[in-house]
C-alpha positions in Angstrom: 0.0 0.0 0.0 1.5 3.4 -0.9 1.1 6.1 1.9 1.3 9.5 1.2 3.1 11.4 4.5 0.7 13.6 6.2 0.2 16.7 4.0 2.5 19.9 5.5 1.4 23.1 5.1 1.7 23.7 1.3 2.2 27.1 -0.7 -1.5 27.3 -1.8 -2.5 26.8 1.9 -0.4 29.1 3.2 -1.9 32.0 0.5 -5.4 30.4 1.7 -4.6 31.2 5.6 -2.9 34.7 5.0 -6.2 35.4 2.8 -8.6 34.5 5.6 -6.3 36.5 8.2 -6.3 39.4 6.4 -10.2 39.2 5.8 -10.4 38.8 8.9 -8.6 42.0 10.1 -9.9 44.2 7.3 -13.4 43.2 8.6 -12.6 43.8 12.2 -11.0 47.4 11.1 -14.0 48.2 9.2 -16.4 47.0 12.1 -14.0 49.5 14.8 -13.7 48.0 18.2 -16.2 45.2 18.4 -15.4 43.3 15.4 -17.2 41.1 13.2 -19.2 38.1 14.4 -18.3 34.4 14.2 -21.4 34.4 11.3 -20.3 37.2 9.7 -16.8 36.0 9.1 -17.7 32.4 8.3 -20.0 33.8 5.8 -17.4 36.5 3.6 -14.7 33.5 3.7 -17.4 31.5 2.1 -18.0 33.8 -0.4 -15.0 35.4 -0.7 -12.7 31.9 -0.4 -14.2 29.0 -0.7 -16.5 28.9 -3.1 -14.0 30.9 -5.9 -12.0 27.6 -4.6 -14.0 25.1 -5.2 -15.5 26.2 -8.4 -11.6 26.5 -9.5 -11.3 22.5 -8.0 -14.3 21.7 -9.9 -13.5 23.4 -13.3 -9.8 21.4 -12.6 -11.4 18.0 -12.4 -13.4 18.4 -15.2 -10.2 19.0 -17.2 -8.6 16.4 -15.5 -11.6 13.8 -16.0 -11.7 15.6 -20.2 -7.8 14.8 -20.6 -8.2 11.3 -18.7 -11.2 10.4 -21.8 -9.1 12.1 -24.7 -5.8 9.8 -23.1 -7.8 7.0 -23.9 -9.7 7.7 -27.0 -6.2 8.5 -28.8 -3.4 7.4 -26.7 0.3 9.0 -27.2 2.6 11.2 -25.4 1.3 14.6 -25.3 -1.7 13.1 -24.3 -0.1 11.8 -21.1 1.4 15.0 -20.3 -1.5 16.4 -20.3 -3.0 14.4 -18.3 -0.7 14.7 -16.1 -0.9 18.4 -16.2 -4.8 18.4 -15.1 -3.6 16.1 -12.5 -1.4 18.5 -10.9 -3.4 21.5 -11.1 -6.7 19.2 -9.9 -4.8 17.7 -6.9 -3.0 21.3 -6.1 -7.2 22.7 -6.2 -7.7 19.7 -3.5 -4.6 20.5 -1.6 -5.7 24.3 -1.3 -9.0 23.9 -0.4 -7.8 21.9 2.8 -7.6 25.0 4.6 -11.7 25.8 3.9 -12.9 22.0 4.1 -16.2 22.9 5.7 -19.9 22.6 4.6 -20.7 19.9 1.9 -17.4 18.6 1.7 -16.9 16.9 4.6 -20.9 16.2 5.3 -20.4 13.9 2.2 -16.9 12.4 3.6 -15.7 14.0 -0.3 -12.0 13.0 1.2 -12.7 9.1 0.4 -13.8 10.0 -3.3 -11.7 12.4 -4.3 -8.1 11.9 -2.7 -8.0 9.0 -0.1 -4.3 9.7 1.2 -3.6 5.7 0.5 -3.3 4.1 -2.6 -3.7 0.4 -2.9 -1.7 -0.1 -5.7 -2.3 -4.3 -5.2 -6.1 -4.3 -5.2 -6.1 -1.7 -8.4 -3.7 -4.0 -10.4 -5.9 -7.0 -9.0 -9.4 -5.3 -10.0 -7.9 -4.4 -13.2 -6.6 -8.0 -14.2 -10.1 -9.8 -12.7 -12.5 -7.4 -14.4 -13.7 -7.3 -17.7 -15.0 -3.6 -17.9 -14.8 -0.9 -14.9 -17.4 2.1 -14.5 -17.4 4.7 -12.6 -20.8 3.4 -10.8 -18.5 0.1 -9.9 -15.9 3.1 -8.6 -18.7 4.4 -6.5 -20.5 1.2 -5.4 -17.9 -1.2 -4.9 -14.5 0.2 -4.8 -12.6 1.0 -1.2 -11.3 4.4 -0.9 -7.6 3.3 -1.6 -8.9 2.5 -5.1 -10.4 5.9 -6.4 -9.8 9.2 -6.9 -6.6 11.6 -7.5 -4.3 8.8 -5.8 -5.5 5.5 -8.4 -5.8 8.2 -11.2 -2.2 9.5 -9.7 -1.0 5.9 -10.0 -2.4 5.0 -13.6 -0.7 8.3 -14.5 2.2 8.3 -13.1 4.5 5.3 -13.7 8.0 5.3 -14.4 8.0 7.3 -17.8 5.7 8.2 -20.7 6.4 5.0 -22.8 5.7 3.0 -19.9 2.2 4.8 -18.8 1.1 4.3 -22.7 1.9 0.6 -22.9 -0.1 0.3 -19.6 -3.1 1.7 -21.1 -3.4 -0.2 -24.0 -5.4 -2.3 -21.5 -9.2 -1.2 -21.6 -9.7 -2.3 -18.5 -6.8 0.2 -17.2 -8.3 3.1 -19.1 -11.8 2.2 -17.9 -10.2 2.1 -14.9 -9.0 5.8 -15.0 -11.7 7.2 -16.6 -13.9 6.4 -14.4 -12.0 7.4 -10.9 -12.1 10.8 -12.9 
C-alpha cells in the first residue's frame, strides 16, 4: 500500500490562511472596536474563499476527467502530459482547499472520493486483471477508498516514464479504470 506522508502546510494553503487572516482584520477594522461576528466571518470567507475555490477544483477535475477520456480515445505522449498536467493543477485545487474544508465537503466524507491519502496499488492492479469492464458506478459502489480518486488516477498516470504509462493503457480495463476514478 502506498502512503502518502501527512500533508505539510503547502504554498496554496499558506496564501489560503494569510487570505482568511487578512479578511479577517480588514473586517474587524471596518467594524471598529467590536469586530465582526463568528457568522459574519464564516459567511465573507465562504463567499470570498471557498467557493472561488471550489469552483476552481471543480472546473480542474473536469479537465482532468476531459484529458483522462481524450488519453484514452487517442493514446500518445502529449496526451499523457497532459493528463498529467490536469492532475497536478486538480490535486493542487484539492490541496488548497484543505484549509476551507467545511460545509458539503466533509458532510459527504468527499475525502474518500476524491483523494484518499492511501493508494492500494495491489487491489487496483488486482481489479484491473479480474475485471472485464470498470465504471465509474463500480468506482462508487464497490471500490474502497484506496482504489479511487486523485491517488488511483495518480497511480495510472504516473508510472515510471511516458512509454511506460502508454503501454499500460493499451489495456481497456486500465483506461476504464482511470476514466472512471475521474
Amino acid at each position: 500500500m502506498i502512503r502518502r506522508p501527512a500533508s505539510k502546510l503547502t504554498q496554496s494553503s499558506k496564501v489560503a490562511l494569510t487570505s482568511v487572516i487578512a479578511l479577517v482584520a480588514i473586517l474587524g477594522a471596518a467594524c471598529g472596536g467590536g469586530g465582526p461576528s463568528r457568522q459574519e466571518v464564516v459567511a465573507t470567507i465562504g463567499r470570498d474563499v471557498a467557493v472561488p475555490r471550489f469552483e476552481a477544483m471543480a472546473a480542474d477535475t473536469a479537465a482532468l476527467a476531459e484529458a483522462g477520456q481524450a488519453l484514452c480515445a487517442v493514446p500518445g505522449s502529449e496526451a499523457v502530459e497532459v493528463a498529467r498536467d490536469a492532475w497536478r493543477a486538480a490535486r493542487t485545487s484539492w490541496i488548497g482547499n484543505e484549509a476551507v474544508a467545511f460545509g458539503p465537503v466533509m458532510d459527504r466524507r468527499s475525502e474518500s472520493l476524491i483523494a484518499w491519502p492511501e493508494v492500494d496499488a495491489a487491489r487496483i492492479e488486482s481489479t484491473i486483471a479480474e475485471r472485464d469492464s470498470v465504471t465509474a458506478e463500480d468506482v462508487r459502489e464497490f471500490f474502497a477508498a484506496t482504489q479511487r480518486g486523485l491517488g488511483a488516477a495518480e497511480y495510472l498516470l504516473f508510472t515510471d516514464d511516458v512509454p511506460t504509462t502508454l503501454a499500460a493503457l493499451e489495456d481497456p480495463v486500465r483506461c476504464q479504470y482511470l476514466i472512471a476514478v475521474l
